[in-house]
Structure formats: structure tokens, C-alpha cells
C-alpha positions as CSV (number, residue, x, y, z in Angstrom):
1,X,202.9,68.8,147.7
2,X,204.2,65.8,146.0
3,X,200.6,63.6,146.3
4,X,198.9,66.8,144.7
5,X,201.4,66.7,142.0
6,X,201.4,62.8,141.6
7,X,197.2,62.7,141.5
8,X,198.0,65.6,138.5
9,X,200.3,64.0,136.5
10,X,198.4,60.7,136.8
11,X,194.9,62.7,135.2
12,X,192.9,60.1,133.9
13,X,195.4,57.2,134.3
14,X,194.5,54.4,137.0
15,X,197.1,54.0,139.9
16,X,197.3,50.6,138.4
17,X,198.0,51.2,135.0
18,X,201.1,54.0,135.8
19,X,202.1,51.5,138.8
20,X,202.5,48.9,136.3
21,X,204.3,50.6,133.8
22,X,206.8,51.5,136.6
23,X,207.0,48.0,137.6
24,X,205.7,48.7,141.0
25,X,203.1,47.5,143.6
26,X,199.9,49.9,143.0
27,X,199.4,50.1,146.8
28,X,203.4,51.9,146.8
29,X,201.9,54.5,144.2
30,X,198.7,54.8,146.6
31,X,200.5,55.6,149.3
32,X,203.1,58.5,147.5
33,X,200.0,59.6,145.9
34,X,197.9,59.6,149.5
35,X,200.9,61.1,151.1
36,X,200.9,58.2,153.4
37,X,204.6,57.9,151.9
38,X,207.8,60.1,151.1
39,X,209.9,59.5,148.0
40,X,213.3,59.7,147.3
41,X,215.1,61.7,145.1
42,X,215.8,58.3,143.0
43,X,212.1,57.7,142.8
44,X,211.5,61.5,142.2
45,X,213.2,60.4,139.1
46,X,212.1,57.8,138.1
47,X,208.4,59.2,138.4
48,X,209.3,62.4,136.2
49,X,211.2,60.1,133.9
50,X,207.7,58.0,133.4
51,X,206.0,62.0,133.3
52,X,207.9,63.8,131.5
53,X,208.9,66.6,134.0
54,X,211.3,67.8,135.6
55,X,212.1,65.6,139.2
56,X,212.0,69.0,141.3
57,X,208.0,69.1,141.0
58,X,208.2,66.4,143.9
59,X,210.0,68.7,146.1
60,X,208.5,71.9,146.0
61,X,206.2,73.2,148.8
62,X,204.2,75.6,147.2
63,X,200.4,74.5,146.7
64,X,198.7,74.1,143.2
65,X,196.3,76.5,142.2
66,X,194.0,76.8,139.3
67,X,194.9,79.4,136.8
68,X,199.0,78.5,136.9
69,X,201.3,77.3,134.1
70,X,200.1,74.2,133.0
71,X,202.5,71.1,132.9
72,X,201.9,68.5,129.8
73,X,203.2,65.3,130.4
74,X,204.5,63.0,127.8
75,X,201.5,60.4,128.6
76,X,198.9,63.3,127.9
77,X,198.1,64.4,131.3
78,X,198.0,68.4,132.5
79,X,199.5,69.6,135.4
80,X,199.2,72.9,137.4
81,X,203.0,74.0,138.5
């Protein structure tokens, strides 16, 4: 789910921190990373632009596990995919 993926990706990071980087409000990454919010494809890309992963990771329904391929973003954060 894309807030499992997005609290991931973000490892270590403060919402703050990647929500400035992005140039938006940190309460807009809260709520994509809460799931209180959808994105769009265009912000899907944006956020794997900023990650360093491939934009489909948003949209895929399957649930994170332990144990599965790891995903290394380019800001030094691991992912489960």
C-alpha cells in the first residue's frame, strides 16, 4: 500500500525534511504517508523521482513483508518490494 511504501522509502528521514526537499507542505506528505490521502500518478512520480524507484511501487496492492527484495533508494533508505 502506498503509505507502507512511503514510511519505507522515508527510513530515517523526517516528513519534514523529504516534504521540504519536494517543496511541499509536510502535513500533504503526512496524509499520503497516513493514507488519509491518494496520489496521482504525477505525484507517484515525482515521489519516485525524489526515491529513486520506479513510480509503480505506489500502485501495487500487494503487502510488504520482511524477508523480500530489498529496494535502495538514492537518499540511502531500504525498502521491502
Amino acid at each position: 500500500m502506498t503509505h507502507e511504501v512511503l514510511r519505507r522509502l522515508r527510513g530515517s528521514q523526517s516528513q519534514y525534511k523529504v516534504a521540504e526537499a519536494l517543496g511541499i507542505p509536510r502535513s500533504t506528505f503526512n496524509g499520503w504517508e497516513s493514507g488519509q490521502r491518494g496520489i496521482s500518478v504525477q505525484t507517484a512520480k515525482i515521489l519516485a523521482d525524489y526515491f529513486g524507484v520506479e513510480r509503480t511501487i505506489f500502485f501495487e496492492e500487494k503487502r510488504l513483508k520482511k524477508g523480500q527484495k530489498r529496494l535502495k533508494s538514492k537518499h540511502g533508505t531500504d525498502s521491502a518490494a
